[in-house]
N, C-alpha and C positions, 0 to 999 in steps of 0.2 A: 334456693336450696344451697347447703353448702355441699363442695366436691370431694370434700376432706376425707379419705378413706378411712376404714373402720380396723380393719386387721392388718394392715400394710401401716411401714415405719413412714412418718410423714414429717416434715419441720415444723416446730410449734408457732413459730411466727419469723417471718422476713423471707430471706432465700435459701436455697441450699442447692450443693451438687454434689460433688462427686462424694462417695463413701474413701472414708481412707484411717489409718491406723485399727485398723478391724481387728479385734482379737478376744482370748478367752481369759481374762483375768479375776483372779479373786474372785470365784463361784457366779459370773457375770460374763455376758457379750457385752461387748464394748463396741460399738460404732461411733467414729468422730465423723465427722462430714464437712466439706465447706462449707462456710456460713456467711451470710453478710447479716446481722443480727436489726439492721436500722428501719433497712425496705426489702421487701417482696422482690429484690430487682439483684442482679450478679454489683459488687463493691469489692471495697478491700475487703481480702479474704480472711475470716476468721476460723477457728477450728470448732464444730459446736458438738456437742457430747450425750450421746444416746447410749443407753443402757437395758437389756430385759433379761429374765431368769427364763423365759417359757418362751422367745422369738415372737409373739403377739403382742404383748402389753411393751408399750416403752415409755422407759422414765429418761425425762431428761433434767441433765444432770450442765452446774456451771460452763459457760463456753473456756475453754482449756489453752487454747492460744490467742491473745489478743496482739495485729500488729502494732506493737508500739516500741519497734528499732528501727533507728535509720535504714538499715539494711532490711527493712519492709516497705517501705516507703511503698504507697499505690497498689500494690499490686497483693502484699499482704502475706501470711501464712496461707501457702500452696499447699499441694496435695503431699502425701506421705505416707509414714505407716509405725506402727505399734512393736515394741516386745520388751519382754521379760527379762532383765538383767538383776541378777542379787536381789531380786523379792522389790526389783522398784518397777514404775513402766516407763519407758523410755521413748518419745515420738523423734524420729528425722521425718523433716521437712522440709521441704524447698521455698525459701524464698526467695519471692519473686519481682523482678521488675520489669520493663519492658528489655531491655536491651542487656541482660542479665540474670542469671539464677541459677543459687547456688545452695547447697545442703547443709540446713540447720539443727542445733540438736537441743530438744527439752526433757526432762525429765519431773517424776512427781517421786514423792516418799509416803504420800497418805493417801493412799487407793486408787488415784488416776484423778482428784478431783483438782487440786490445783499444780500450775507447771511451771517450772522454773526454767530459763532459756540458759543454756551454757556462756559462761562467760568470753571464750574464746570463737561464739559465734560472726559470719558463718566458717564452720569448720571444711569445708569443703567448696572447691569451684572449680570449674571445667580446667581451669590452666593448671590445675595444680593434677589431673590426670594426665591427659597426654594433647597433641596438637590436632587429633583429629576427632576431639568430642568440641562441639560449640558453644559457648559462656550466652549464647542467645538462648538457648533449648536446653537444657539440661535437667528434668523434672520429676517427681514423682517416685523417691525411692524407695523399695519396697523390700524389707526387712525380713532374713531369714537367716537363718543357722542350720550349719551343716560340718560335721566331723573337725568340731572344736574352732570354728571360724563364721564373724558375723561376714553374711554377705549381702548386698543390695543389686537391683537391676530398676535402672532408671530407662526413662525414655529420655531419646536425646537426638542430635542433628549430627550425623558422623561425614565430617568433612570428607571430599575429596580427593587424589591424591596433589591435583592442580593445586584445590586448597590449599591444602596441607604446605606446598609449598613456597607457597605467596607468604603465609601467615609463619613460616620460620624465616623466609627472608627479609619480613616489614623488621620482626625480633633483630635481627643481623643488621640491620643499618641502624636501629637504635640501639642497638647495645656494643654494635662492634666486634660481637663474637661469631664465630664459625656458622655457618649453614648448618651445621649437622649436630648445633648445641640441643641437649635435650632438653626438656620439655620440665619445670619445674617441681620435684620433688613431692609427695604428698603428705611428707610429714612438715610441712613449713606453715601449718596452718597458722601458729602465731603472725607470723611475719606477714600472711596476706590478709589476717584480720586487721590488720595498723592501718590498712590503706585506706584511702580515702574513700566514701563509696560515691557514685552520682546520685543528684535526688533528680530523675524524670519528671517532667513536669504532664499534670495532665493530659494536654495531647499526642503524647506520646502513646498513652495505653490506646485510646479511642478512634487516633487515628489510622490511616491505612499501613500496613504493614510493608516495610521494604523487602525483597525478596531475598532469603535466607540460604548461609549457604547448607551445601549437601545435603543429607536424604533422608530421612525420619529412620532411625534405629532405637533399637536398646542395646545398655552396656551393663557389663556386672564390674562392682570392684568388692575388694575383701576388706578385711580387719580383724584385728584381733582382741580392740580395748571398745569399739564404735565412733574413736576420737580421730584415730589416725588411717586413713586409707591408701589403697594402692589399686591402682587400672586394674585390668585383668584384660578386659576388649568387649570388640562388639558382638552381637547374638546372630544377626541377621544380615546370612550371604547369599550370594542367588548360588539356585540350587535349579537346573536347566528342567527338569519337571513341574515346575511352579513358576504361573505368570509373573514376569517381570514387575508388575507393579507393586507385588510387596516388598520389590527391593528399592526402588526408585520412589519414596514416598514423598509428596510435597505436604511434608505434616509432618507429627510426632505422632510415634508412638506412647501413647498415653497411660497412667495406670495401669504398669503391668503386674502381673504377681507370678511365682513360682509355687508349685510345691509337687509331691510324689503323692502319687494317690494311684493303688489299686495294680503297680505292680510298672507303672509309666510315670513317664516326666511330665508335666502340662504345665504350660506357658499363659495365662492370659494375658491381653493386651487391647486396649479401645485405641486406634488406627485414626487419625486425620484423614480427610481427604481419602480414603481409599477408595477408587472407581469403581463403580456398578459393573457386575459382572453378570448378566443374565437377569437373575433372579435373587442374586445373592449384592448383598453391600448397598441394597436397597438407598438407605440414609446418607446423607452427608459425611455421617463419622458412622463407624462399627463397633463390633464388639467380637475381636476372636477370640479363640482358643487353638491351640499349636498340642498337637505330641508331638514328642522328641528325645533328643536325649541334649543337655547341657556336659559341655567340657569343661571342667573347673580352676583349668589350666591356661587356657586361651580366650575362653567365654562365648566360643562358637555353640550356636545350639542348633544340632543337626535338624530339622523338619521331616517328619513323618506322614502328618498330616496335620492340615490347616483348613479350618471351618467356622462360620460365624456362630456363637454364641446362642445368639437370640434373633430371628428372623423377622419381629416384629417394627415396629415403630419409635419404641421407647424405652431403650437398656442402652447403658454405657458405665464405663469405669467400675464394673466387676472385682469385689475382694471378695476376701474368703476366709475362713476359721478352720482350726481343727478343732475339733467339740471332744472334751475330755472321754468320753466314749468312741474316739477313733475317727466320726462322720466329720466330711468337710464340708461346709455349708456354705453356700456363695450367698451374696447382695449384690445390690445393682442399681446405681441413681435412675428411677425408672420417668424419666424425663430424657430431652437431644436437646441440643447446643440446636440456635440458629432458628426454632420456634418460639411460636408463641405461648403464654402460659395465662390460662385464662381465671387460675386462684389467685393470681396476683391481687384484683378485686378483694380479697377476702384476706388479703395480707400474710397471705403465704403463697411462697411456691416451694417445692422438691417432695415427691415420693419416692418411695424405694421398693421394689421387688418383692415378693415375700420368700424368707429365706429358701434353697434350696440346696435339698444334697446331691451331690455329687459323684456319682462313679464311672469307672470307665471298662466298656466290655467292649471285645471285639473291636479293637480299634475306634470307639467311638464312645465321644462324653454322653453319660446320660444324667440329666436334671430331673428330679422329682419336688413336689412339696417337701418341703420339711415336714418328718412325721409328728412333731410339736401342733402341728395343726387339727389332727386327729380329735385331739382331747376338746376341741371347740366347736366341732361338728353335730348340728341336734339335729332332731325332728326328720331325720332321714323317711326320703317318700324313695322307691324303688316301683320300677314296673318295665314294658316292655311297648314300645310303639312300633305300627307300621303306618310308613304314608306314603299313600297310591303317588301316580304320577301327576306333576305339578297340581298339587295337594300340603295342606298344611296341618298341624296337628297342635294344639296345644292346653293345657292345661292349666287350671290357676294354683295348684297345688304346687307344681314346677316352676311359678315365678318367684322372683324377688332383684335384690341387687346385691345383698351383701350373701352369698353363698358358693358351696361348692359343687360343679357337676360333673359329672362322669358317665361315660357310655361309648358300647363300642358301635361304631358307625357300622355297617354293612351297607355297601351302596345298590348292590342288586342291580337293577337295568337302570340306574339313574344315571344323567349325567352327571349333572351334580346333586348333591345333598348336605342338609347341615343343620345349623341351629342360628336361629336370629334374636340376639341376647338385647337388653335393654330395650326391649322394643316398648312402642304406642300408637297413638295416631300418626303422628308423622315421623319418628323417630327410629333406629332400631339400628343394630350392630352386627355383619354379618359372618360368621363363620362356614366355612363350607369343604368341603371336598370336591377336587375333579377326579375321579379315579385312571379317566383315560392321560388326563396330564400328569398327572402322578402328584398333585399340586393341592394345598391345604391352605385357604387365601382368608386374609380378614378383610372386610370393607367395610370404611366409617365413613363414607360417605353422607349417610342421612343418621350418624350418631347423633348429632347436638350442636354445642358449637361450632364455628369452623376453626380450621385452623390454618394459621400463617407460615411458612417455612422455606427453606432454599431449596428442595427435593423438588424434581416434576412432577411427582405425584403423595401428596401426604396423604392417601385415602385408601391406598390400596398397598398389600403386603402378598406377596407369596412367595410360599416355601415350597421346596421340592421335597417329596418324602416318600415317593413311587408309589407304584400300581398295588393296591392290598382288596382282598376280597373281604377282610374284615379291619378296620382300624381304630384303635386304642384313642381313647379322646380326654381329655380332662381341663375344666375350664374354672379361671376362680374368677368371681366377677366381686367387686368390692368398692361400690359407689360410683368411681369415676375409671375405674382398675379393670380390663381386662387381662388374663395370664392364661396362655394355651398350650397345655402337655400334651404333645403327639406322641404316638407309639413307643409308649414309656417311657417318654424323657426323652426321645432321641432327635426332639425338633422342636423347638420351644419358639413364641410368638408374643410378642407383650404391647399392647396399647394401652395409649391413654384416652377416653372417651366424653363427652360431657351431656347426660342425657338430663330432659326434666325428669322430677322425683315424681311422674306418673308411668316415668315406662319403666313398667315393671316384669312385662312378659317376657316371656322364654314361648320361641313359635319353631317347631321339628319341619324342614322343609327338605323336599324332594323335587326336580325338573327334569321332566325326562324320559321318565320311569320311576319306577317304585323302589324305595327303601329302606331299610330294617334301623331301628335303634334297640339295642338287646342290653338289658342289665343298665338302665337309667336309673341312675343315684344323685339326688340333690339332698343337701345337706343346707342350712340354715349356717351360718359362722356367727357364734354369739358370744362374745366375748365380755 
């Protein structure tokens, strides 16, 4: 069977990762995404180009940046992002090298479909801000406007103060000027385009990475044309209420994005390396999201509150749209770095999320479907189950793979309860609630394939979401796609699965004691 999902954005053939240049243009979503267009496998990176009017159907549309500048060499057009300048579209991107990367800029004049690279690229690199952002780490800038000024916020390695001061004294014995000479200008971009660049040779990408300095941040810098920039600073300080480790990162912070939504500031960002904290940071890499407030002056952004994303398996590098009716809708490469990907067989690997919107109440992000989905919903079965203590319930009317379900759990005397999605003979996916742990766990242990990874455990997932006498559920199952909306978006959970195309059931389980599913809504998604 193929894995390839039905309603979720997928790559048409090769590779893909992260989502980037997101945005709403000319009566269209526009998603570009890494690409490596040759094999199913990560390469030099291309930009490849998804397009849909209704968030379901995507057309894809010519790959938009091919590396083919010296200043690509290997490592290729990196991640970035999208906007609207005088009715053109405009992508900054990071290209990459091993020991290297810096912000490039393209632009199209006929709708986003071919891109022209600037001739004074790359217009940007670490030296030309200040001496404590790193020319190793410097990535992924993400394009926004605000009170008559472009601004970006990149992930990046902010030096030391030690650093800092090694790297103006190596400057001072080669050049013979002061200790205290600043840090090269950001309008010199001509001048550092002349230079010569390195071309890394293969082992450089593949091999093992020497140890980096300082500490995974993000920085904002402004403009006023998108040609010429200026620092501004870093985002991320410790703040004595929040564990140290999100200040001391041996990683980047990856993919981040900005914007105002709902009366707050929100930060995303997909975090390297961030260490398991209980229950949360489950994966190797993360996915937050930060309230705050940004200073637009120093580029501090106070922390309010910080939470991961998506407590699942499989979400990273989150962008976002504002939708001409106001809604912001996020995506999500719904794949992790450091696994195995078992479409590859089938000559594709990368899905994505299904879009979702965004608000925030009561100090907390909440995700829903996108209500574009709505309009693809048939064949609605409704009813109401009870299932005694370890007891199981199911119907054939409630199965499938490609649809949407809903219901609010009532656990009653259970310990636990839940629903076991893709199920068969040997097969099955499990979702559940503990109500005494307060905990909403997925387990793919006996999903399908296995899978490969650097985590202790790729099988099991839990989120904390406390003690509820009744709780709010919504699940989209989509061939290979698990996506689980807890108590109205306020805990989101996302796998990836690989069942055979005979488990098709959906089984209502209870252990423990007996409990309620009230208002069970499945829906068909037929596109």
């Amino acid at each position: 069977m193929s894995y390839r999902p039905v309603y979720h954005a997928s790559v048409p053939s090769g590779w893909s990762n992260d989502p980037n240049g997101t945005i709403f243009y000319q009566g269209k979503f526009h998603m570009f995404f890494q690409h490596y267009p040759h094999k199913a496998e990560w390469g030099t990176m291309h930009w490849g180009h998804l397009v849909t009017e209704d968030l379901v159907h995507w057309t894809a549309l010519p790959v938009a940046l091919v590396p083919d500048q010296p200043y690509e060499v290997l490592c290729g057009c990196c991640s970035g992002s999208a906007i609207e300048k005088d009715g053109m579209l405009y992508l900054l991107y990071t290209a990459a090298q091993p020991e290297l990367q810096r912000q490039c800029l393209a632009f199209s004049d006929d709708g986003g479909i071919v891109f022209q690279k600037a001739a004074n690229n790359p217009i940007l690199t670490a030296e030309m801000l200040d001496d404590e952002v790193s020319p190793l780490d410097f990535r992924d800038p993400r394009l926004f406007q605000k009170d008559g000024m472009y601004y970006f916020i990149a992930g990046a390695r902010v030096r030391t103060a030690e650093e800092i001061a090694a790297v103006q004294a190596a400057r001072a014995v080669q050049t013979g000027s002061s200790l205290n000479a600043p840090s090269q200008s950001a309008d010199s971009s001509a001048a550092q385009g002349d230079l010569l660049l390195r071309s890394p040779s293969a082992s450089d990408v593949s091999g093992t990475e020497s140890p980096r300095p300082g500490f995974g941040n993000l920085i904002l810098c402004r403009s006023r044309d998108l040609l010429h920039w200026e620092y501004v600073g870093h985002l991320i300080h410790r703040q004595p209420e929040l564990p140290d480790a999100f200040f001391a990162l041996n990683g980047v912070y990856e993919c981040p994005d900005y914007l105002e939504l709902d009366g707050k500031e929100l930060l995303l960002t997909s975090p390297q390396n961030l260490p398991q904290m209980g229950n949360h940071y489950q994966n190797v890499h993360s996915a937050l999201y930060l309230l705050g407030r940004l200073d637009f002056e120093t580029g501090r952004f106070a922390i309010e509150t910080i939470e991961e994303l998506d407590h699942g398996f499989d979400f990273y590098a989150a962008q976002t749209v504002r939708m001409p009716d106001g809604r912001v809708i996020l995506i999500a490469w719904k794949e992790m770095w450091d696994r195995n990907y078992p479409t590859q067989t089938e000559g594709w690997a990368g899905t994505y999320s299904f879009p979702r919107e965004l608000h925030v109440a009561e100090g907390q992000l909440l995700q829903k479907p996108a209500r574009e989905l709505d309009a693809f919903c048939k064949n609605r079965i409704c009813c109401n189950l009870s299932v005694d203590a370890n007891t199981e319930v199911s119907r054939a009317e409630l199965s499938g793979t490609v649809i949407r379900l809903r219901f609010l759990l009532k656990p009653g005397t259970s310990k636990r309860a839940g629903v076991r999605v893709f199920a068969g003979k040997e097969h099955e996916t499990v979702v559940c609630y503990d109500r005494a742990a307060g905990i909403v766990e997925i387990d793919r242990s006996r999903s399908g394939l296995s899978f490969r990874g650097c985590e202790d455990d790729l099988y099991v997932r839990r989120c904390e979401v406390g003690s509820h006498d009744t709780l709010e559920m919504e699940l989209l199952l989509d061939v290979s796609s698990l996506e689980v909306f807890v108590d109205g978006g306020k805990h989101v959970m996302t796998a990836n699965v690989y069942p055979e195309a005979e488990d098709r059931n959906l089984i209502f389980f209870a252990e423990g004691g007996a409990a309620a599913f009230e208002t069970v809504e499945k829906f068909d998604v037929v596109v």
